[in-house]
C-alpha positions as CSV (number, residue, x, y, z in Angstrom):
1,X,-21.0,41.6,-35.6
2,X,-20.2,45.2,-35.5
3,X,-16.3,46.4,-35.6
4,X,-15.2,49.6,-33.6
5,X,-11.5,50.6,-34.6
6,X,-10.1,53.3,-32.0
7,X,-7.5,55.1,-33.1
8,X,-6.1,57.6,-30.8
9,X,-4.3,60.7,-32.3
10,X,-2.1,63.9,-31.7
11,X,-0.3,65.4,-34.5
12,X,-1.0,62.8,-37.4
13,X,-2.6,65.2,-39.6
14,X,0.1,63.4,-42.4
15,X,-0.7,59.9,-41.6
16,X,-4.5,59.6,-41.0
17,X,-5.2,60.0,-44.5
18,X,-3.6,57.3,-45.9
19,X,-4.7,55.0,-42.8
20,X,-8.3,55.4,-43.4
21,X,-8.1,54.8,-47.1
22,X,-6.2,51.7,-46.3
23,X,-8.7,50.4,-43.4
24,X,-11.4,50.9,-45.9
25,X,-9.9,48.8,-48.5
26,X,-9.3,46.1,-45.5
27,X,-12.7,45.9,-43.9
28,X,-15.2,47.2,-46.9
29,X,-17.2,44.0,-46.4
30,X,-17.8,43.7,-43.2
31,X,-19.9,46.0,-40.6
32,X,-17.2,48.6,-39.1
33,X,-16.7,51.9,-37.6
34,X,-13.3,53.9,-36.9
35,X,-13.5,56.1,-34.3
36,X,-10.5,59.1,-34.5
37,X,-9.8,60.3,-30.7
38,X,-7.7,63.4,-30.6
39,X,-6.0,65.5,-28.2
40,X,-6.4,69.0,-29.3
41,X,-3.7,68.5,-32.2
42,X,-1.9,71.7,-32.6
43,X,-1.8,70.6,-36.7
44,X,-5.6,70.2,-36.3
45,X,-6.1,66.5,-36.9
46,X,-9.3,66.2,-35.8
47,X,-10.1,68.8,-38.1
48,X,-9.0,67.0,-41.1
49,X,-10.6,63.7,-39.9
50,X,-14.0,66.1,-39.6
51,X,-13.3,66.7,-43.6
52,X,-12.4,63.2,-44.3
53,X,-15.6,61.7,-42.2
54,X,-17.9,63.6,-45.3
55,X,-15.9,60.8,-48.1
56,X,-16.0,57.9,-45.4
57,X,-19.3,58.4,-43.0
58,X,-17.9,55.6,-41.4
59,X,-15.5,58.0,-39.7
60,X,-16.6,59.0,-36.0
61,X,-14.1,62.1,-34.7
62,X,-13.8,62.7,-31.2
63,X,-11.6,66.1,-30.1
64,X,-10.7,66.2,-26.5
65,X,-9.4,69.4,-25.4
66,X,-7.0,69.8,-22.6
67,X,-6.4,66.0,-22.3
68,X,-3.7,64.6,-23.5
69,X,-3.3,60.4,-22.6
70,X,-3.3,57.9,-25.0
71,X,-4.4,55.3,-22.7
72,X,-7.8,57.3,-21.8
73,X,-8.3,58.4,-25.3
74,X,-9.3,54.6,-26.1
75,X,-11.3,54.3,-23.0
76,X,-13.3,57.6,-24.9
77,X,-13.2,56.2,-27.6
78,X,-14.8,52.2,-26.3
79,X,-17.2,54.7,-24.3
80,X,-18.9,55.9,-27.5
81,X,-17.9,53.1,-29.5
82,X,-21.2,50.7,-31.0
83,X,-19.5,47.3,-31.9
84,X,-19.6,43.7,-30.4
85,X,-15.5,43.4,-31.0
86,X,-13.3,46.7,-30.3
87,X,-9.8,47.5,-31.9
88,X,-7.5,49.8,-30.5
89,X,-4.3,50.6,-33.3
90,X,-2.4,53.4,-33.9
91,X,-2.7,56.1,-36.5
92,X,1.4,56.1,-37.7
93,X,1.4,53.4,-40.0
94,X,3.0,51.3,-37.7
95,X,0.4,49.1,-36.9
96,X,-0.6,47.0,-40.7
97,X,-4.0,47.7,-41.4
98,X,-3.9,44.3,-43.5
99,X,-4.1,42.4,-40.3
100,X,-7.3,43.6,-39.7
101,X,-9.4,41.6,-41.5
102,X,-7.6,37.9,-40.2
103,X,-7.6,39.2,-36.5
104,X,-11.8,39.9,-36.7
105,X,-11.9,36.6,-38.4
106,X,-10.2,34.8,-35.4
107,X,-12.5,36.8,-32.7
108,X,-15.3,35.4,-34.6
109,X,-13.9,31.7,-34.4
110,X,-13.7,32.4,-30.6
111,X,-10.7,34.4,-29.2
112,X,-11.9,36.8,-26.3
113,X,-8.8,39.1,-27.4
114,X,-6.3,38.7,-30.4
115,X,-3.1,40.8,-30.4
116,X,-0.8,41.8,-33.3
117,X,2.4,40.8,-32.1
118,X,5.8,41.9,-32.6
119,X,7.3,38.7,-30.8
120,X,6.1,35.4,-31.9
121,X,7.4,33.2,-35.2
122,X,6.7,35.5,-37.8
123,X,6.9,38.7,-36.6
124,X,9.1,41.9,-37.1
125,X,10.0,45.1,-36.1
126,X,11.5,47.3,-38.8
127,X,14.7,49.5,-38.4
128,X,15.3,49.8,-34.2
129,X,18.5,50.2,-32.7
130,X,19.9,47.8,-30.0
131,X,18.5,50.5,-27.4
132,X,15.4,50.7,-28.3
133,X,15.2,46.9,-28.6
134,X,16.4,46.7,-25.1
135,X,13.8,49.1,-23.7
136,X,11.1,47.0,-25.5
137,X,12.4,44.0,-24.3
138,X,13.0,44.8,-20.6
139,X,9.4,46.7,-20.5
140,X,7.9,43.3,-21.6
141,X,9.8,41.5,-18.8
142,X,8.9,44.1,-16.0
143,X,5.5,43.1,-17.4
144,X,6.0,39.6,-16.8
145,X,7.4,40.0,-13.3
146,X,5.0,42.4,-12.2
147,X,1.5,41.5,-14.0
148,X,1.9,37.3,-14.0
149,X,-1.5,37.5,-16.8
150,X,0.1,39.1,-18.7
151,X,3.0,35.8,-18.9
152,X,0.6,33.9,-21.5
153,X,1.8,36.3,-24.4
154,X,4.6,37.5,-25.4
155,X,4.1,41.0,-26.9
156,X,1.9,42.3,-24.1
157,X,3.3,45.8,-25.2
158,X,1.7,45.6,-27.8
159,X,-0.4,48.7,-29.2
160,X,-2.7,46.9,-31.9
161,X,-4.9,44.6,-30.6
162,X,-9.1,43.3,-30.9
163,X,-11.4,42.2,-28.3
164,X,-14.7,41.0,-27.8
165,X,-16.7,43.9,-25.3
166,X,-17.8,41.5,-23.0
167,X,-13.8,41.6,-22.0
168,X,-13.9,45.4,-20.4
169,X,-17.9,44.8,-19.4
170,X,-18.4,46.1,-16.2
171,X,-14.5,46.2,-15.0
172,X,-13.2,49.2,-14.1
173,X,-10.4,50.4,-15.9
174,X,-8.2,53.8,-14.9
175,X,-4.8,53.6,-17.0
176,X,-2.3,55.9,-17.1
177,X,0.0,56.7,-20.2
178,X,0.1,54.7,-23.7
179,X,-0.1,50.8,-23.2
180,X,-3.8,49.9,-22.1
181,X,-3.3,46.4,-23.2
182,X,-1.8,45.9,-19.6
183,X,-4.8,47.3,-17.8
184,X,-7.1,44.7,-19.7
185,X,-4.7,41.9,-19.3
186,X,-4.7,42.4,-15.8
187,X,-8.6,43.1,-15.3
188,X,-10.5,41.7,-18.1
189,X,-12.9,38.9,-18.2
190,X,-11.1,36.6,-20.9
191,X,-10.8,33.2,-21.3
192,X,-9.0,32.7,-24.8
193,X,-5.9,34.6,-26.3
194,X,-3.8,34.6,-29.4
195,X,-1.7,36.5,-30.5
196,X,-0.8,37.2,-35.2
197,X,2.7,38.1,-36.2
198,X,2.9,41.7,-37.4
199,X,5.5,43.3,-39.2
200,X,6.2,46.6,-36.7
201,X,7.1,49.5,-39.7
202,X,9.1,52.1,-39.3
203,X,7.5,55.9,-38.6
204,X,7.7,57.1,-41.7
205,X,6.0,60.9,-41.1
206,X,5.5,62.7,-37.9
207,X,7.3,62.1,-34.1
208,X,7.4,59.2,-31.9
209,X,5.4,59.7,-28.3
210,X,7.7,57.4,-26.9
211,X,10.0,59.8,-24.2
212,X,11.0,59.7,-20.8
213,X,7.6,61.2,-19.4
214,X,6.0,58.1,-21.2
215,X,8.4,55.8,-19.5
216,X,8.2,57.3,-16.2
217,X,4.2,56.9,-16.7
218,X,4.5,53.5,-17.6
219,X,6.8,52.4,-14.3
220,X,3.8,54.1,-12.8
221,X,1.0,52.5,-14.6
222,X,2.4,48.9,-14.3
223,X,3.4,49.1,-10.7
224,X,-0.2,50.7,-9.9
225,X,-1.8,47.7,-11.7
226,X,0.9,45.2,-9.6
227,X,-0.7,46.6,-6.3
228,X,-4.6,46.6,-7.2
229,X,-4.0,42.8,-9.0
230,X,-1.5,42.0,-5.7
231,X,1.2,40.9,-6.8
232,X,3.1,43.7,-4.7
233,X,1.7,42.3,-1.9
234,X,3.2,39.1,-2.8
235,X,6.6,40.5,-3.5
236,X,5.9,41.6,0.3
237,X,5.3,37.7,1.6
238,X,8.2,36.5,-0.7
239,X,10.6,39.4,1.1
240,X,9.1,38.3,4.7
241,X,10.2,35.0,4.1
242,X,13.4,35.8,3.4
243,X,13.9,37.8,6.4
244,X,13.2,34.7,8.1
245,X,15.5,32.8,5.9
246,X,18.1,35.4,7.4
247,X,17.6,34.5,10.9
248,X,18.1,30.7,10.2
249,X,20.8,31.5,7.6
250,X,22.6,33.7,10.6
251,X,21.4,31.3,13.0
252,X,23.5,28.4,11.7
253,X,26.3,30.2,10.5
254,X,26.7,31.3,14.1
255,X,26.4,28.3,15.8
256,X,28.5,26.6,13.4
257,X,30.9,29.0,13.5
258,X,31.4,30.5,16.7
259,X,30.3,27.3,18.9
260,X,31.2,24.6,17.0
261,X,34.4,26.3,15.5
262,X,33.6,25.1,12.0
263,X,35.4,27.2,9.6
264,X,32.9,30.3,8.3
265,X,33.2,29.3,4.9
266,X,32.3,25.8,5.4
267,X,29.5,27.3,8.3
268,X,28.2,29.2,5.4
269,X,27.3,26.1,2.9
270,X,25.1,24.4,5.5
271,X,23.2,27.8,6.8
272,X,22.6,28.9,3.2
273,X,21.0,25.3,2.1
274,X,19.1,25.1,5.4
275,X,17.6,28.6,5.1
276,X,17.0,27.5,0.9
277,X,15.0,24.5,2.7
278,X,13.0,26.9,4.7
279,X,12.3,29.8,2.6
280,X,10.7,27.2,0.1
281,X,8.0,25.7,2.4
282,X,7.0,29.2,3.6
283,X,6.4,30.2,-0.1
284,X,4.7,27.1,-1.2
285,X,2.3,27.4,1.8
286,X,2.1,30.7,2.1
287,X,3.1,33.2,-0.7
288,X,2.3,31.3,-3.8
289,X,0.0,29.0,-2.7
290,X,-2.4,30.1,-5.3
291,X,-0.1,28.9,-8.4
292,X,0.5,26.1,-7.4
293,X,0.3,22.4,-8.5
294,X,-1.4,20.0,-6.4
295,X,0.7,16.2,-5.9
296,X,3.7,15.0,-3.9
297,X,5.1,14.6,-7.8
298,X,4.5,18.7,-8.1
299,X,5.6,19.1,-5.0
300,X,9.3,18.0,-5.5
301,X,9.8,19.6,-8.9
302,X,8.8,22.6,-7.3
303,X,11.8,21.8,-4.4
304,X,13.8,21.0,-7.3
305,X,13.5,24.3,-9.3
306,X,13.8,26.3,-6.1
307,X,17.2,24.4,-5.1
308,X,18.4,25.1,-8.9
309,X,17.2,28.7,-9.1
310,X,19.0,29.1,-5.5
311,X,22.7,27.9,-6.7
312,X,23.7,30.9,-7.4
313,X,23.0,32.1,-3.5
314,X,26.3,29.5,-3.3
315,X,29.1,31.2,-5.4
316,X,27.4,35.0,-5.1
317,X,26.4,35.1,-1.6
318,X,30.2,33.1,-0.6
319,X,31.7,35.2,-3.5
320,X,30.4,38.9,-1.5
321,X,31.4,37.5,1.9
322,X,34.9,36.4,1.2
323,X,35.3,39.5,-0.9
324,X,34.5,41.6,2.1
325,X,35.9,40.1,4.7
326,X,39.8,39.1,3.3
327,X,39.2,42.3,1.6
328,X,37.8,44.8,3.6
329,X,37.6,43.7,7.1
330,X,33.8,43.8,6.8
331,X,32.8,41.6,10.0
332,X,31.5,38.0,8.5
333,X,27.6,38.2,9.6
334,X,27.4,41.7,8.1
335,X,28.8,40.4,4.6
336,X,26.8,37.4,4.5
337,X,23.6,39.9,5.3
338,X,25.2,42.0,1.8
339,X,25.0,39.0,-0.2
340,X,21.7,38.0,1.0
341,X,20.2,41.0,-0.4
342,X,22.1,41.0,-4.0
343,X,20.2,37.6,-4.1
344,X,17.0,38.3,-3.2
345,X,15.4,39.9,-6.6
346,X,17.0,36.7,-8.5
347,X,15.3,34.8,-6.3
348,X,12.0,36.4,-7.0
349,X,12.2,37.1,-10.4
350,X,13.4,33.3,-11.3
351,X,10.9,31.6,-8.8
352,X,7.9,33.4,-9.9
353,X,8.8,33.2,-13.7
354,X,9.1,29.2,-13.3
355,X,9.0,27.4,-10.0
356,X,5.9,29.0,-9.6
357,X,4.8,30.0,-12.8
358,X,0.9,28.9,-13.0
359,X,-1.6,31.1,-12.9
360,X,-5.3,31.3,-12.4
């Protein structure tokens, strides 16, 4: 079977070299072809992978001019790509070419897509700061919340990664900025996944393409692919059925309160646990009732996990109220509606990630 490596490009006239020699000490046995997408370099890298292409005919060089997206550079490049298994990596040095060989090896055995990650037992990232950690870290969980396929891995970030073509065969794929993986996790036809350590190097020459017009297009990207896959949508049913979780929450607390002259404090335990009691059987029937478990034995572990993941609505939602009533006045109905809301992305967030977690 027939390898096409993708490597999109732009400025990395000092690092292509050095990458090519490597991937054809890697792959020399096998059937391969690497295919160089780039931008219009202003330090003319496609014109050095032109010159290179004439030592390694294996070399295919595709200059794009006035485009400039890492994401739809691959797409190019799958487009006039010939292999049965693609490979998308970058052309810093980053990405091992060693791995290579072991990840066509496990396509073979089977896997629809193997990715090089930075995440599971073995892997590493070399020399990042706590910051850029944390934006790795939180851009994977956005993923998770946002694109629930993309849950089964844990480096769906990840840059350097094979698949068989019958994956993107026939799906429509439109991404936006630098991490494609998503779009294929979210649309491709795949039944089998792992995932290799990697050791993540450090940029020796050139410029990271990571900025803040690259964040702002992955926020884009990601929530874009959350609409079309529908889990907005869901986010939607999840938020109506907490709105009606309000009324019975308000409901109670009233009665209890103003009619029955039950302390508000005390009114507030019972409303919040009956409107805990309601919000899950609108959810399971209704907002995730395609992940989830069928059996009475399912059905109370998922009670369970929603009762535990709402405990905090206890101490944060009675925490805000007191605080801004004995505080600052704020009239008792109006601060349990404040509290309400700074508990309703933990509610999402934790319910989706486990009460409901399966996925189809």
């Amino acid at each position: 079977m027939k390898l096409s490596i993708v490597v999109p490009t732009y400025n990395e006239r000092e690092n292509l070299p050095l990458l090519i020699k490597k991937i054809n000490d890697v792959l020399k046995e096998i059937d391969f072809e690497l295919i160089v997408v780039d931008d219009d370099s202003p330090d003319k890298t496609w014109e050095l992978a032109q010159q290179m292409a004439k030592e390694y005919p294996f070399t295919k060089v595709i200059r794009r001019i006035n485009e400039r997206d890492l994401a739809t550079a691959v797409l190019e490049g799958f487009r006039n790509s010939k292999g049965d298994i693609l490979a998308v990596m970058d052309a810093d040095l980053q990405h091992p070419p060693e791995k290579l060989m072991g990840m066509f090896e496990k396509i073979i055995k089977g896997a629809d897509i193997v990715i090089g990650s930075r995440y599971v037992e073995g892997g590493e990232i070399e020399e990042w700061d706590v910051v850029r950690k944390f934006y790795s870290k939180f851009a994977t969980l956005l993923a998770h919340i946002f694109l629930p396929r993309s849950r089964i891995i844990k480096d769906p970030m990840s840059g350097f990664f094979m698949l068989k073509r019958k994956v993107i065969e026939n799906v429509e794929l439109n991404p936006i900025g630098y991490k494609i993986l998503l779009e294929i996790l979210a649309k491709g036809k795949y039944n089998s996944i792992e995932e290799v350590p990697i050791r993540f190097r450090k940029r020796e020459k050139g410029k990271s393409s990571l900025n803040l017009a690259n964040q702002i297009k992955y926020l884009r990207h990601l929530l874009r692919l959350s609409w079309e896959t529908k889990e907005i949508h869901r986010m939607l049913k999840f938020a109506f059925v907490g709105l009606t979780g309000v009324f019975v929450n308000l409901g109670i607390l009233w009665t209890l309160t103003d009619i029955a002259g039950i302390y508000y404090l005390l009114s507030a335990i019972f409303s919040i646990e009956a409107s805990i009691i309601s919000n899950f059987l609108l959810n399971d029937i209704w907002t995730f009732k395609d992940r989830k478990e069928k059996g009475a034995k399912e059905w109370f572990k998922r009670l369970a996990k929603f009762n535990l993941i709402s405990l905090p609505a206890f101490p944060m939602q009675l925490s805000v109220m007191g605080l801004l009533k004995e505080l600052f006045g704020v009239y008792y109905l109006m601060a349990a509606l404040v509290g309400i809301l700074i508990v309703f992305i933990w509610n999402f967030v934790a319910n989706s990630l486990w009460t409901w977690r399966k996925v189809q």
